[in-house]
TIVO-2410 file (N, C-alpha, C; in nm, 3 decimals):
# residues 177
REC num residu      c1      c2      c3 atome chaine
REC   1      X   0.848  -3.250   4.104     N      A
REC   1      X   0.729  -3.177   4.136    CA      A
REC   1      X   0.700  -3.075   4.026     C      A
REC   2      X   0.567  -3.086   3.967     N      A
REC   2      X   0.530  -2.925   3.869    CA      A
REC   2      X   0.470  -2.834   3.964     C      A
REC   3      X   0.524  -2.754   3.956     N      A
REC   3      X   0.442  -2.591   3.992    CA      A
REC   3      X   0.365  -2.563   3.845     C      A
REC   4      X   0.245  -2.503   3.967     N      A
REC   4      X   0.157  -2.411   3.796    CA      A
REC   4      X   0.228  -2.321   3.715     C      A
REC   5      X   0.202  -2.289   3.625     N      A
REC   5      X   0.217  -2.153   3.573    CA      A
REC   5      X   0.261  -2.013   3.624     C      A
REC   6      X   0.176  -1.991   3.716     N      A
REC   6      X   0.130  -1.870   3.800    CA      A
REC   6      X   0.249  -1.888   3.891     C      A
REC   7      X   0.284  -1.990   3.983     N      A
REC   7      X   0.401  -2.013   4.045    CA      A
REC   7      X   0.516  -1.974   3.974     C      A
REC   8      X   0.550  -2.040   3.869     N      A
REC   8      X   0.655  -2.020   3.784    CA      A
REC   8      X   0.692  -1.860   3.695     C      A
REC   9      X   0.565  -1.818   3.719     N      A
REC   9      X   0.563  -1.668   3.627    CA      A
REC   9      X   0.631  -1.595   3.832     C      A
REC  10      X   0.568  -1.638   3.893     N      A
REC  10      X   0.609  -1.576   4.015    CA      A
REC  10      X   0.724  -1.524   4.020     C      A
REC  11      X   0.792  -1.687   4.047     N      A
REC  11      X   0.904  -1.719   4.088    CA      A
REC  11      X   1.039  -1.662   4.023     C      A
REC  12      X   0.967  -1.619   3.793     N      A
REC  12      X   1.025  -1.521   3.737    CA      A
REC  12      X   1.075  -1.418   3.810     C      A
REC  13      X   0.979  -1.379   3.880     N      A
REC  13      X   0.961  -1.247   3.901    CA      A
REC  13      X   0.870  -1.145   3.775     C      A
REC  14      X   0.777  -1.235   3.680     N      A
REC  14      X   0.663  -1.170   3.581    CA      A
REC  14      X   0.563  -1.150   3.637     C      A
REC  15      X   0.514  -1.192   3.746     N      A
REC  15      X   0.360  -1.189   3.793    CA      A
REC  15      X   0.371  -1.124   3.923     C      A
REC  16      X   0.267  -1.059   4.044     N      A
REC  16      X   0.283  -1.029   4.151    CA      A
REC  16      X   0.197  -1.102   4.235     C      A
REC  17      X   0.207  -1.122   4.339     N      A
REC  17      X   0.183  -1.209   4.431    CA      A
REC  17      X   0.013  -1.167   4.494     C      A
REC  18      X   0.013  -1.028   4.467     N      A
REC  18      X  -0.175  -0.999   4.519    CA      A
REC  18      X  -0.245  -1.073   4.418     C      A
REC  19      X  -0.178  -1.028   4.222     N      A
REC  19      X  -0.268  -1.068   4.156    CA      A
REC  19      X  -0.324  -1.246   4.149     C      A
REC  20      X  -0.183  -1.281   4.176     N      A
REC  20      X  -0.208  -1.447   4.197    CA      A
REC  20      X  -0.258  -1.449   4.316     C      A
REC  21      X  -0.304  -1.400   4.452     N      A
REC  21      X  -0.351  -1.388   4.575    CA      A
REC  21      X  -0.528  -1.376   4.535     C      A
REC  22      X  -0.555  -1.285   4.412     N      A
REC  22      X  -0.660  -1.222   4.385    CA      A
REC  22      X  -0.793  -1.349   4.318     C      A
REC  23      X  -0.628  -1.388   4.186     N      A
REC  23      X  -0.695  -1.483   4.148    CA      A
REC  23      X  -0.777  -1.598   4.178     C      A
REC  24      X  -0.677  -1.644   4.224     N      A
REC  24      X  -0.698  -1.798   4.337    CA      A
REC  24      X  -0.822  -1.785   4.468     C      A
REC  25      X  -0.841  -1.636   4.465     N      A
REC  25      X  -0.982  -1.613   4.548    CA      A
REC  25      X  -1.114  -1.627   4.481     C      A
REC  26      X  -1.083  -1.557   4.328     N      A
REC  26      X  -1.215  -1.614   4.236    CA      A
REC  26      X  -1.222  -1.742   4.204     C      A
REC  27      X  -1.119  -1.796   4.176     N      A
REC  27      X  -1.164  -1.907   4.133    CA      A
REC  27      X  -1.217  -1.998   4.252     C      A
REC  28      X  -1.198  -1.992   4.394     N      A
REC  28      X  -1.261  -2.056   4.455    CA      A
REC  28      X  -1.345  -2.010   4.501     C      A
REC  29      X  -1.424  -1.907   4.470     N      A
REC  29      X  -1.548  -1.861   4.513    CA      A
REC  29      X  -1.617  -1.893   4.390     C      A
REC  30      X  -1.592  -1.907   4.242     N      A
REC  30      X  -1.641  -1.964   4.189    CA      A
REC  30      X  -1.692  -2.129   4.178     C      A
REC  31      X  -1.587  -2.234   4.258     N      A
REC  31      X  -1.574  -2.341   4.270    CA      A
REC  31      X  -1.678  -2.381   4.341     C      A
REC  32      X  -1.714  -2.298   4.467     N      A
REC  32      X  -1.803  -2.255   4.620    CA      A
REC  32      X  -1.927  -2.238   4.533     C      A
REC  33      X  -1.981  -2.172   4.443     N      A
REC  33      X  -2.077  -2.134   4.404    CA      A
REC  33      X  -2.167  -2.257   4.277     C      A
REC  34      X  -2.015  -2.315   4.225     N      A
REC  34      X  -2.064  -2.415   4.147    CA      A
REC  34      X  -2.142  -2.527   4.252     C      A
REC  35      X  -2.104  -2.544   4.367     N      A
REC  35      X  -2.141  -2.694   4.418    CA      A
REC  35      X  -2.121  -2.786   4.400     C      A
REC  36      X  -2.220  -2.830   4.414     N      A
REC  36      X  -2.229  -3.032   4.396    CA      A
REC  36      X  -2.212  -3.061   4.239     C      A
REC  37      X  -2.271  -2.958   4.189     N      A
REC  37      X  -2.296  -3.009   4.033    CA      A
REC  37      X  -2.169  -3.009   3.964     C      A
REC  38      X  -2.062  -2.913   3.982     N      A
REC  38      X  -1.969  -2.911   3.884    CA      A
REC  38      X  -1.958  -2.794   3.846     C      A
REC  39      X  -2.059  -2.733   3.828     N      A
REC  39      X  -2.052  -2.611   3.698    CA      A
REC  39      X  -2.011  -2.480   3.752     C      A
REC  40      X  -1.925  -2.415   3.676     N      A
REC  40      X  -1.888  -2.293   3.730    CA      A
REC  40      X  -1.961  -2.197   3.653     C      A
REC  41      X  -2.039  -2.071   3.737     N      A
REC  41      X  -2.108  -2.026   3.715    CA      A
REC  41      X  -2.056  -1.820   3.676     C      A
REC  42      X  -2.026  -1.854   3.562     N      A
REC  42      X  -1.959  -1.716   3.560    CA      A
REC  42      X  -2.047  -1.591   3.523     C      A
REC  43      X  -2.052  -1.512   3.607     N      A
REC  43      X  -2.172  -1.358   3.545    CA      A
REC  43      X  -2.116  -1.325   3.389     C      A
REC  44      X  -1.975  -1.316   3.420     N      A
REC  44      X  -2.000  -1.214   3.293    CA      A
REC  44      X  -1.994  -1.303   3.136     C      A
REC  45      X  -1.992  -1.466   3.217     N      A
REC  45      X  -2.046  -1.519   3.072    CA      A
REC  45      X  -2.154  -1.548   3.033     C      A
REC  46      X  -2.249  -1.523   3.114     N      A
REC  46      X  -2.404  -1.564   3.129    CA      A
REC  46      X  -2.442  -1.439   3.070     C      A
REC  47      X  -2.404  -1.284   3.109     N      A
REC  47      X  -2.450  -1.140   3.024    CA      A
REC  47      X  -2.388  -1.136   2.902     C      A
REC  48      X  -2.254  -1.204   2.870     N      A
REC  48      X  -2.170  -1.222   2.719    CA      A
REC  48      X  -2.320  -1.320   2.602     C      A
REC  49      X  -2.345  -1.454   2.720     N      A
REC  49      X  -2.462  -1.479   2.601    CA      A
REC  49      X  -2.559  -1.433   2.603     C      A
REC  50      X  -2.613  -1.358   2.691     N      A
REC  50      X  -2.763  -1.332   2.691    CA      A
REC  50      X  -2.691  -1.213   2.580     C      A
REC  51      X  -2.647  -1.146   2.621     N      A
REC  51      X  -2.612  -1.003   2.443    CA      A
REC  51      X  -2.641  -1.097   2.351     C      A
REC  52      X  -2.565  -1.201   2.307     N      A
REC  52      X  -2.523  -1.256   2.185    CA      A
REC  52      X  -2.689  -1.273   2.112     C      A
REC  53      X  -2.754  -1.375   2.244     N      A
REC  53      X  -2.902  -1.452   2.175    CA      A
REC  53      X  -2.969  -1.300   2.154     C      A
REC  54      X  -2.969  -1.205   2.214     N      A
REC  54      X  -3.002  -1.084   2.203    CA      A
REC  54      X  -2.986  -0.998   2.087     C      A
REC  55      X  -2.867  -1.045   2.011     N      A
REC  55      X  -2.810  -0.904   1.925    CA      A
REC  55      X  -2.839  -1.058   1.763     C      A
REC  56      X  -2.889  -1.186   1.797     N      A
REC  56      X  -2.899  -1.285   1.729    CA      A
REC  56      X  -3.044  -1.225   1.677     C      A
REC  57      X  -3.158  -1.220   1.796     N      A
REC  57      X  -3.305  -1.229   1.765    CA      A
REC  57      X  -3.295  -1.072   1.687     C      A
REC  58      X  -3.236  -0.987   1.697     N      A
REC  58      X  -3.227  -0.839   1.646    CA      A
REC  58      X  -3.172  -0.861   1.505     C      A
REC  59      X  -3.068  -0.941   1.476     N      A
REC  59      X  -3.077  -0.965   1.319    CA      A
REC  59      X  -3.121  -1.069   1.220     C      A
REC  60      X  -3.198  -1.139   1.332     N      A
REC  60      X  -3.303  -1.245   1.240    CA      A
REC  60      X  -3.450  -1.141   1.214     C      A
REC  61      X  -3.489  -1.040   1.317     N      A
REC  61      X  -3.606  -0.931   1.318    CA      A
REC  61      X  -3.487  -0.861   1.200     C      A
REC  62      X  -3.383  -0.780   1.172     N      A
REC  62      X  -3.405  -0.739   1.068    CA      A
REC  62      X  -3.338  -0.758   0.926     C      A
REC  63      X  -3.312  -0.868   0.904     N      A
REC  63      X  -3.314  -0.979   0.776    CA      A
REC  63      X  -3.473  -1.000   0.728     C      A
REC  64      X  -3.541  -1.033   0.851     N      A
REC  64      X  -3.687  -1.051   0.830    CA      A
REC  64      X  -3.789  -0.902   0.741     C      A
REC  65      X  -3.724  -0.801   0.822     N      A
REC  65      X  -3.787  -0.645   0.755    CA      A
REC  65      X  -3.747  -0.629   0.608     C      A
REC  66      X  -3.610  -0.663   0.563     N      A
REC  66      X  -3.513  -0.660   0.483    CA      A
REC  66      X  -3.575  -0.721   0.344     C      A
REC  67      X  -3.632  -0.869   0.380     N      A
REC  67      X  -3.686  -0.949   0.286    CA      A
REC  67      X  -3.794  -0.937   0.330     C      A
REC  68      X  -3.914  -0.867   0.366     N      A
REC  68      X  -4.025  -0.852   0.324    CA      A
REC  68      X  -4.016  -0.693   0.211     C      A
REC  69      X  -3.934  -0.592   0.248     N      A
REC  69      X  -3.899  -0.509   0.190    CA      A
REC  69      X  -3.843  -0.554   0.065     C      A
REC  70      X  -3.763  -0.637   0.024     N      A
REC  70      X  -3.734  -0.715  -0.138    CA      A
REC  70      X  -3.843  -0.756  -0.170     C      A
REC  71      X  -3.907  -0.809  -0.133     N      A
REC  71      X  -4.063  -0.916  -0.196    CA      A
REC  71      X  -4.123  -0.793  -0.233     C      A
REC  72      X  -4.185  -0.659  -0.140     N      A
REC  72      X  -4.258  -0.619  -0.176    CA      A
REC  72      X  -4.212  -0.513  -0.268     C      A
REC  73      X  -4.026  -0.484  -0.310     N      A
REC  73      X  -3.995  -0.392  -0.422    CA      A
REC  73      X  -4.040  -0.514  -0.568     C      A
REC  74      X  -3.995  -0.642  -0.546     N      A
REC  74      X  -4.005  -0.754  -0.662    CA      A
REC  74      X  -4.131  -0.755  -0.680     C      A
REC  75      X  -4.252  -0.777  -0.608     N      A
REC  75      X  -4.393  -0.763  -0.611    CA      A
REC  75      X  -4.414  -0.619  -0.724     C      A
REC  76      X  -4.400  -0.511  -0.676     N      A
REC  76      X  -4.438  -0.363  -0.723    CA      A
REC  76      X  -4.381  -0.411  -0.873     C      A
REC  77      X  -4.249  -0.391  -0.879     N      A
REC  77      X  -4.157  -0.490  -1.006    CA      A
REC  77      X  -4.257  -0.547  -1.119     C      A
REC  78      X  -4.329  -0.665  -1.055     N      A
REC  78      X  -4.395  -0.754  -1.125    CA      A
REC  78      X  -4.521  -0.715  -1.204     C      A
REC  79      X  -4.586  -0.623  -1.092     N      A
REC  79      X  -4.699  -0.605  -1.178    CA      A
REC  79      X  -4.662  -0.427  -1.271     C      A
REC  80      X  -4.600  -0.383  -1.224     N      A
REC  80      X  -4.547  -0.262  -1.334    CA      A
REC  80      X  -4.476  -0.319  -1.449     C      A
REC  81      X  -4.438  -0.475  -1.454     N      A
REC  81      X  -4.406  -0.560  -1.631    CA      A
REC  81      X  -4.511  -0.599  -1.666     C      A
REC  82      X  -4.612  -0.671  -1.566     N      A
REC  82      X  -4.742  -0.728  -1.632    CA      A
REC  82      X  -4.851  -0.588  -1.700     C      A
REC  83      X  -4.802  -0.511  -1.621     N      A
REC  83      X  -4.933  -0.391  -1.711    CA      A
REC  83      X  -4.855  -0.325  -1.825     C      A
REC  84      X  -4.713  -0.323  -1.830     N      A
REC  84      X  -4.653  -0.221  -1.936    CA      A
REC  84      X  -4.670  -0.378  -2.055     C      A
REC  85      X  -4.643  -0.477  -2.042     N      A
REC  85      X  -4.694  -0.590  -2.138    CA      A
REC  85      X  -4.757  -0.575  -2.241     C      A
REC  86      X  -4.861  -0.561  -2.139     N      A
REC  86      X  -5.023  -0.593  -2.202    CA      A
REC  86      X  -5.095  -0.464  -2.203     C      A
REC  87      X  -5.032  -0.370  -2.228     N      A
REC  87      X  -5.160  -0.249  -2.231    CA      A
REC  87      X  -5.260  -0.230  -2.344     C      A
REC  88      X  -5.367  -0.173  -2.342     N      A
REC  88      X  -5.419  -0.209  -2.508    CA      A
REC  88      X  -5.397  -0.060  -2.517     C      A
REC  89      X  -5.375  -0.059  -2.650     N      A
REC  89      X  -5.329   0.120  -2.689    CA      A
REC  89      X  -5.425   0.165  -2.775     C      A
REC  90      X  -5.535   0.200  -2.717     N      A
REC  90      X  -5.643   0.242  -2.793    CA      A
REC  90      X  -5.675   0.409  -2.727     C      A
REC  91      X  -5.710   0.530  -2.833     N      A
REC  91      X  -5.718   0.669  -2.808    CA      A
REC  91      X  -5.860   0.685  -2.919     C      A
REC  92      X  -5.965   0.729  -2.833     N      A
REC  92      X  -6.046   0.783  -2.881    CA      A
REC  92      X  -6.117   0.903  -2.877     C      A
REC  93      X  -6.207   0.941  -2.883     N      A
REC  93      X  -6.294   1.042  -2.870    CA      A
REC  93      X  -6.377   1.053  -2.777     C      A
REC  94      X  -6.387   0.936  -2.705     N      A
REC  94      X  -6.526   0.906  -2.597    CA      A
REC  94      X  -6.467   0.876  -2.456     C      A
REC  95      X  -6.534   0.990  -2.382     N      A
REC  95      X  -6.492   0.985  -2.249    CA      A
REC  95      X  -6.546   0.889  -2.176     C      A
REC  96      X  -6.501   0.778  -2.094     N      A
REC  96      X  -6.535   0.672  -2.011    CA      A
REC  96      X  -6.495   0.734  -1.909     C      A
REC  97      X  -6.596   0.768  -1.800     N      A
REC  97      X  -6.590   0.815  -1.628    CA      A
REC  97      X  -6.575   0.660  -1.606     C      A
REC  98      X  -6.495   0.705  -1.484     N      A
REC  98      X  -6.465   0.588  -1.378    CA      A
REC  98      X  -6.450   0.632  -1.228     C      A
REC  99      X  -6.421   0.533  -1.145     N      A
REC  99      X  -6.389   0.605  -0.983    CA      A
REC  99      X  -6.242   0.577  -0.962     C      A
REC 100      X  -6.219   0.628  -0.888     N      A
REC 100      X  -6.063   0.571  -0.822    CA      A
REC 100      X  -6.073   0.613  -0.684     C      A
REC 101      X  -6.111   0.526  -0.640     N      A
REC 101      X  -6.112   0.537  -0.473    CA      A
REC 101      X  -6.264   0.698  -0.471     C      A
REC 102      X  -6.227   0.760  -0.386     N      A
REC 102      X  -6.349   0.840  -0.407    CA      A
REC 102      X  -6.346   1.006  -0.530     C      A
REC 103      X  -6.283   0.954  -0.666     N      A
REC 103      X  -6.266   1.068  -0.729    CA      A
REC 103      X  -6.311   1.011  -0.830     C      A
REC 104      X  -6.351   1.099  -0.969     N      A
REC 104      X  -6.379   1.068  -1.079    CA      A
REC 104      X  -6.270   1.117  -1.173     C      A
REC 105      X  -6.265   0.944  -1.276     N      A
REC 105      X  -6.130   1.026  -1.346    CA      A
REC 105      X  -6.194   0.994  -1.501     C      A
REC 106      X  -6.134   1.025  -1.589     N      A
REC 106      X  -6.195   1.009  -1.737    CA      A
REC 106      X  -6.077   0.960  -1.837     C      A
REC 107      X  -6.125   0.878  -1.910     N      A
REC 107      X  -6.051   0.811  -2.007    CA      A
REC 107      X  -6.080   0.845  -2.157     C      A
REC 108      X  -6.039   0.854  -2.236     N      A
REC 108      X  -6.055   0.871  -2.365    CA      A
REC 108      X  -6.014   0.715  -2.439     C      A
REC 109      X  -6.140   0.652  -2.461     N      A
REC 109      X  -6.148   0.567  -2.537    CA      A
REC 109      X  -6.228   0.574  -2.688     C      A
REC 110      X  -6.260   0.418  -2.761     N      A
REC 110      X  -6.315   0.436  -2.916    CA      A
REC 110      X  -6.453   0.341  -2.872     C      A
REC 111      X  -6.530   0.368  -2.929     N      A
REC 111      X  -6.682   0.272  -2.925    CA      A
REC 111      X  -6.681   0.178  -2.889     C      A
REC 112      X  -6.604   0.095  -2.930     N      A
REC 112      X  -6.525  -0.037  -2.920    CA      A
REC 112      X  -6.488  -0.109  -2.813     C      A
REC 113      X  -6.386  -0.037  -2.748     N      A
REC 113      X  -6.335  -0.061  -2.636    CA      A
REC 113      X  -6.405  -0.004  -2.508     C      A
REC 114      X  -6.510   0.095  -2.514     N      A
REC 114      X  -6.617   0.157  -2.444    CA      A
REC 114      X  -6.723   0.018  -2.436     C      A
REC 115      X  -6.742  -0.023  -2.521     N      A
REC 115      X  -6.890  -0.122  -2.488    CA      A
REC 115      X  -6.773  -0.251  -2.403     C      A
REC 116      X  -6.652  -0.256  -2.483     N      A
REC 116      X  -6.552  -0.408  -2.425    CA      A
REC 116      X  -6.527  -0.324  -2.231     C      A
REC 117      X  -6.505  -0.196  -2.203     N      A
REC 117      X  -6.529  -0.176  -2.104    CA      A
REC 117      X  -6.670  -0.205  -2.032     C      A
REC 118      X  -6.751  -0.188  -2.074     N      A
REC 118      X  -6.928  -0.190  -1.999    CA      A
REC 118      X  -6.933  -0.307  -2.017     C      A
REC 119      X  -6.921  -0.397  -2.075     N      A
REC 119      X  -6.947  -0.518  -2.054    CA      A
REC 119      X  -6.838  -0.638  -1.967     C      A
REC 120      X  -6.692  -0.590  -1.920     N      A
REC 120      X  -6.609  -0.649  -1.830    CA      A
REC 120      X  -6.560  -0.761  -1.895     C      A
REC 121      X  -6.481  -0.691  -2.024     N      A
REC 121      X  -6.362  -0.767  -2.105    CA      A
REC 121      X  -6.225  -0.725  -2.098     C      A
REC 122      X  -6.268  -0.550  -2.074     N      A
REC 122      X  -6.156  -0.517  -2.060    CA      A
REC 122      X  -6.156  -0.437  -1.910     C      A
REC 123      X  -6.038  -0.453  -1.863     N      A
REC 123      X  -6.005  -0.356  -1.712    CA      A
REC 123      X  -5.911  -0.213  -1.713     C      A
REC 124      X  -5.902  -0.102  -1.628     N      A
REC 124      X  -5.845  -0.025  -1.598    CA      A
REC 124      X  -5.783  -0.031  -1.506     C      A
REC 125      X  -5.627  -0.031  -1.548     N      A
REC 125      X  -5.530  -0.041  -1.424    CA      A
REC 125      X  -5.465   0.057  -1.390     C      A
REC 126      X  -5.408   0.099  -1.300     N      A
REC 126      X  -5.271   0.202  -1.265    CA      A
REC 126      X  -5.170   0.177  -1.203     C      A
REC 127      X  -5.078   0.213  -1.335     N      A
REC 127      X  -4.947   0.261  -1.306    CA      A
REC 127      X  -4.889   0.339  -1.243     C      A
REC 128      X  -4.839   0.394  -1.130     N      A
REC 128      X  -4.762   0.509  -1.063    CA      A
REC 128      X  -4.961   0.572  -1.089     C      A
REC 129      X  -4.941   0.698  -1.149     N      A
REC 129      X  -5.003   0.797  -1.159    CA      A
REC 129      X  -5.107   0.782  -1.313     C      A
REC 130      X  -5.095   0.684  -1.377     N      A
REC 130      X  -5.151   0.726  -1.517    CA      A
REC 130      X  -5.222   0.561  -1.540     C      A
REC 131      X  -5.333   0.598  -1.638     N      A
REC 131      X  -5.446   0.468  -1.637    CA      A
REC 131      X  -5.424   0.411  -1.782     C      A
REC 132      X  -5.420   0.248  -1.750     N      A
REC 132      X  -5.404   0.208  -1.882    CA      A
REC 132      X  -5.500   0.083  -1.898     C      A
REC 133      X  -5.574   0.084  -2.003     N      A
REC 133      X  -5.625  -0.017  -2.022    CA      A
REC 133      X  -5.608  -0.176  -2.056     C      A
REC 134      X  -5.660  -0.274  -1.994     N      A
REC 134      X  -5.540  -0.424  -2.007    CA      A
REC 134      X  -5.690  -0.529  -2.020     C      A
REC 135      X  -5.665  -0.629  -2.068     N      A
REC 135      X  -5.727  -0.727  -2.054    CA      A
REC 135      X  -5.806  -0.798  -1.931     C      A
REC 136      X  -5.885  -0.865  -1.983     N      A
REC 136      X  -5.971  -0.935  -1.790    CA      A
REC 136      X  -5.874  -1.019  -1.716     C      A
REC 137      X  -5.804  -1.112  -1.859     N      A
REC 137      X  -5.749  -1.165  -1.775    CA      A
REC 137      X  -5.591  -1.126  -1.717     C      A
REC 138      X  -5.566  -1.028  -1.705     N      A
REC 138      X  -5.417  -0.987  -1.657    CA      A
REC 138      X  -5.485  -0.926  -1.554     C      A
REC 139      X  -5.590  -0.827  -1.582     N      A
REC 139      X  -5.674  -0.754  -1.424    CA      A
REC 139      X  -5.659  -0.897  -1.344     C      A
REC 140      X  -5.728  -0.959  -1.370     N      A
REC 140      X  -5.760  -1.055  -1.243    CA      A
REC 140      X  -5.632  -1.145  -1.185     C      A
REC 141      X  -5.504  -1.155  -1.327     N      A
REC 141      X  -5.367  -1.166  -1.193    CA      A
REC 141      X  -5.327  -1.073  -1.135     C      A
REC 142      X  -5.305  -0.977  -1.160     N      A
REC 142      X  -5.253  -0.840  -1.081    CA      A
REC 142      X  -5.401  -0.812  -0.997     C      A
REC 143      X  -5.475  -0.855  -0.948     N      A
REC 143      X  -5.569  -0.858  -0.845    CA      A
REC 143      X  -5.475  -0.975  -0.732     C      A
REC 144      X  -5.415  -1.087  -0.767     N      A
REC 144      X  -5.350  -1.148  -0.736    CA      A
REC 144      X  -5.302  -1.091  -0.637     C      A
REC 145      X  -5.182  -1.072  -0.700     N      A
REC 145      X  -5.068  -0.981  -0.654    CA      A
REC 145      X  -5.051  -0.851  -0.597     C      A
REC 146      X  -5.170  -0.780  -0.688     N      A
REC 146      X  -5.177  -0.640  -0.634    CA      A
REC 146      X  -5.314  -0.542  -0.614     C      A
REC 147      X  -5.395  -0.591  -0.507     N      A
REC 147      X  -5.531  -0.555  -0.566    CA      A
REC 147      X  -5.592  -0.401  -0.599     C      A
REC 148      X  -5.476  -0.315  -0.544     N      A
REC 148      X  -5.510  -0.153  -0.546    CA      A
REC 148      X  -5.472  -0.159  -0.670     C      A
REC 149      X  -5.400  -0.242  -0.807     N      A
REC 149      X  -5.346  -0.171  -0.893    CA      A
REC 149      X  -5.460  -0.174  -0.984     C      A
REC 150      X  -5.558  -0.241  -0.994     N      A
REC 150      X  -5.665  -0.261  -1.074    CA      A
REC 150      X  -5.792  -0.107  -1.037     C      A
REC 151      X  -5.788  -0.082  -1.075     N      A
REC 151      X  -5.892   0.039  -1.096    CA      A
REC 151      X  -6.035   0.020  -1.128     C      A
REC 152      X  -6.039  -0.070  -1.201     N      A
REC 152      X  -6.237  -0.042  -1.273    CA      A
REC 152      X  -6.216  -0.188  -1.333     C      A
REC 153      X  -6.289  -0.275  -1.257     N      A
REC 153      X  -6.299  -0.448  -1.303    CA      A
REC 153      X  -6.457  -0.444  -1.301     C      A
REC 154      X  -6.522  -0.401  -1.446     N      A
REC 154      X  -6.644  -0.521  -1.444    CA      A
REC 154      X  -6.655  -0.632  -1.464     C      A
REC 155      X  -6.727  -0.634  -1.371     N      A
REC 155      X  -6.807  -0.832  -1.373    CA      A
REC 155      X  -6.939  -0.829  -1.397     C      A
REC 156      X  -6.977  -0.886  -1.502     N      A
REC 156      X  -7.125  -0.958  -1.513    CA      A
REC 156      X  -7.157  -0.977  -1.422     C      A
REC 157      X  -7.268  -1.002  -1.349     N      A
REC 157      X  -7.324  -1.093  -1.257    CA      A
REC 157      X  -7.455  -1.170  -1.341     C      A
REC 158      X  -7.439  -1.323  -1.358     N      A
REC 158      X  -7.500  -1.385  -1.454    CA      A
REC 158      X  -7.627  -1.411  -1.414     C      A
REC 159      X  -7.670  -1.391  -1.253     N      A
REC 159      X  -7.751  -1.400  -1.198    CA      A
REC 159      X  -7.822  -1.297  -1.133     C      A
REC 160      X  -7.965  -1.283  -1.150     N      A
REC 160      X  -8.014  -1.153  -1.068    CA      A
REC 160      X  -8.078  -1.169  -0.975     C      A
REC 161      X  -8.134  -1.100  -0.823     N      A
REC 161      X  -8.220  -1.125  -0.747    CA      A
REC 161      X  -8.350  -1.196  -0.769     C      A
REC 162      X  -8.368  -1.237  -0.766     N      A
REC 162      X  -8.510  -1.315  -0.809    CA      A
REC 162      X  -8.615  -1.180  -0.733     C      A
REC 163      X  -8.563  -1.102  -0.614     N      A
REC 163      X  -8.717  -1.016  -0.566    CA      A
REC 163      X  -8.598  -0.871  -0.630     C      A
REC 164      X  -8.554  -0.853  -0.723     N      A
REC 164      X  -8.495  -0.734  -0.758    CA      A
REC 164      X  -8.608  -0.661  -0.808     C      A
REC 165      X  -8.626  -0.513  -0.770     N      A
REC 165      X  -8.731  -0.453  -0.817    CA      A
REC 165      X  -8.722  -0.371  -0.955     C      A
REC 166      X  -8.602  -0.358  -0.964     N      A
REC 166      X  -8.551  -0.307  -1.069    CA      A
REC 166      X  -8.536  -0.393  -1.192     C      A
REC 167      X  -8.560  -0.515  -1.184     N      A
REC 167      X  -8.532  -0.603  -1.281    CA      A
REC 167      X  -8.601  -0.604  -1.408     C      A
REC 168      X  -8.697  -0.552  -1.401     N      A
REC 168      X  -8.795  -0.474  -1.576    CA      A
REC 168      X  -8.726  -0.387  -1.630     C      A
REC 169      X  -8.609  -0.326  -1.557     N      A
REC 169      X  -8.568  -0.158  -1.613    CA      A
REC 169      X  -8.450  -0.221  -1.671     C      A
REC 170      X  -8.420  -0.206  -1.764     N      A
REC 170      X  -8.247  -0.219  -1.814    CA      A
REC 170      X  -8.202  -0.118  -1.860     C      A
REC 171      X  -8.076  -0.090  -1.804     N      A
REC 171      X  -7.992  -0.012  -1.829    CA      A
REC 171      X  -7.947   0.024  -2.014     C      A
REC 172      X  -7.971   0.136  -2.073     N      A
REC 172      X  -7.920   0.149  -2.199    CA      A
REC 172      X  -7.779   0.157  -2.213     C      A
REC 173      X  -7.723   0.097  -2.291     N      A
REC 173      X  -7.565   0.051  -2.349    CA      A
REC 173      X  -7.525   0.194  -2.401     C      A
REC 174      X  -7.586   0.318  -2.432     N      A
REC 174      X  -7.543   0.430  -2.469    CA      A
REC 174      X  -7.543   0.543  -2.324     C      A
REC 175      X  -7.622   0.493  -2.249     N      A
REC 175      X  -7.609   0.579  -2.095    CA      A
REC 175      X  -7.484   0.654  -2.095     C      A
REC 176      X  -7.449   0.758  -2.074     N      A
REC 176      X  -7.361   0.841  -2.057    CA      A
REC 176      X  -7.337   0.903  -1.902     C      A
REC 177      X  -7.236   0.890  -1.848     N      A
REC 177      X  -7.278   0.997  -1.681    CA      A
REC 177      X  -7.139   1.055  -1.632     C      A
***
């Protein structure tokens, strides 16, 4: 004949007779509760997984914060190489007003790069705090990527209202404001 375990730890004298009394009551009230089906239905393993899927969805939410926070330091990254690149390093005498959001700021450019500004060859971008002048076409990737970093993008418009009332008046290329 085998005796269980629990018998045999008894019979040591290692185990006490309530706790094996105790036991043998859960497990058949667990047995009672499983039924017909089989399954034993334990609480505190049903709250063991609900934590787990719980403390699972909490570090897939913040892996998720984590790597949008990398993209958007690698993003910032990207376009602070694309503008230090390509800056054009031109210092002149002639103040070019511009806006930045609702302020006016002023540039010191040369004739040159003043008409290549008014006519939307060249763009004004920002860095952190300070404005540098870059090409159309790097403005319009870092519009891409970053559309606050672009400052002052003219565009032609090749086409005019057909009922524009203003369309006799043209603007002089020396206008100052």
């Amino acid at each position: 004949m085998s005796k269980s375990l629990a018998e045999q730890l008894l019979k040591a004298g290692l185990g006490d007779a309530k706790k094996l009394k105790n036991i043998k009551k859960e497990q058949h009230k667990e047995r009672v509760q499983a039924g017909k089906h089989g399954q034993v239905i334990n609480e505190a393993t049903v709250l063991a997984e609900q934590a787990r899927q719980a403390q699972i969805a909490r570090d897939k939410e913040l892996n998720q914060q984590k790597k949008a926070e990398a993209d958007k330091k690698a993003l910032a990254a990207q376009v602070k190489q694309i503008i230090e690149m390509n800056i054009i390093r031109d210092k002149g005498e002639l103040g070019f007003n511009f806006t930045d959001g609702n302020k006016i700021k002023k540039i010191y450019v040369s004739d040159k790069v003043q008409q290549q500004l008014v006519k939307g060859l060249i763009a004004i971008a920002r860095l952190d705090e300070h404005y540098h002048l870059v090409p159309i076409q790097i403005a319009e990737k870092l519009l891409l990527r970053q559309p606050d970093a672009v400052v002052l993008l003219n565009q032609q418009d090749e086409q005019m209202p057909a009922d524009d009332p203003y369309a006799d008046f043209k603007i002089p290329d020396d206008l100052m404001w």
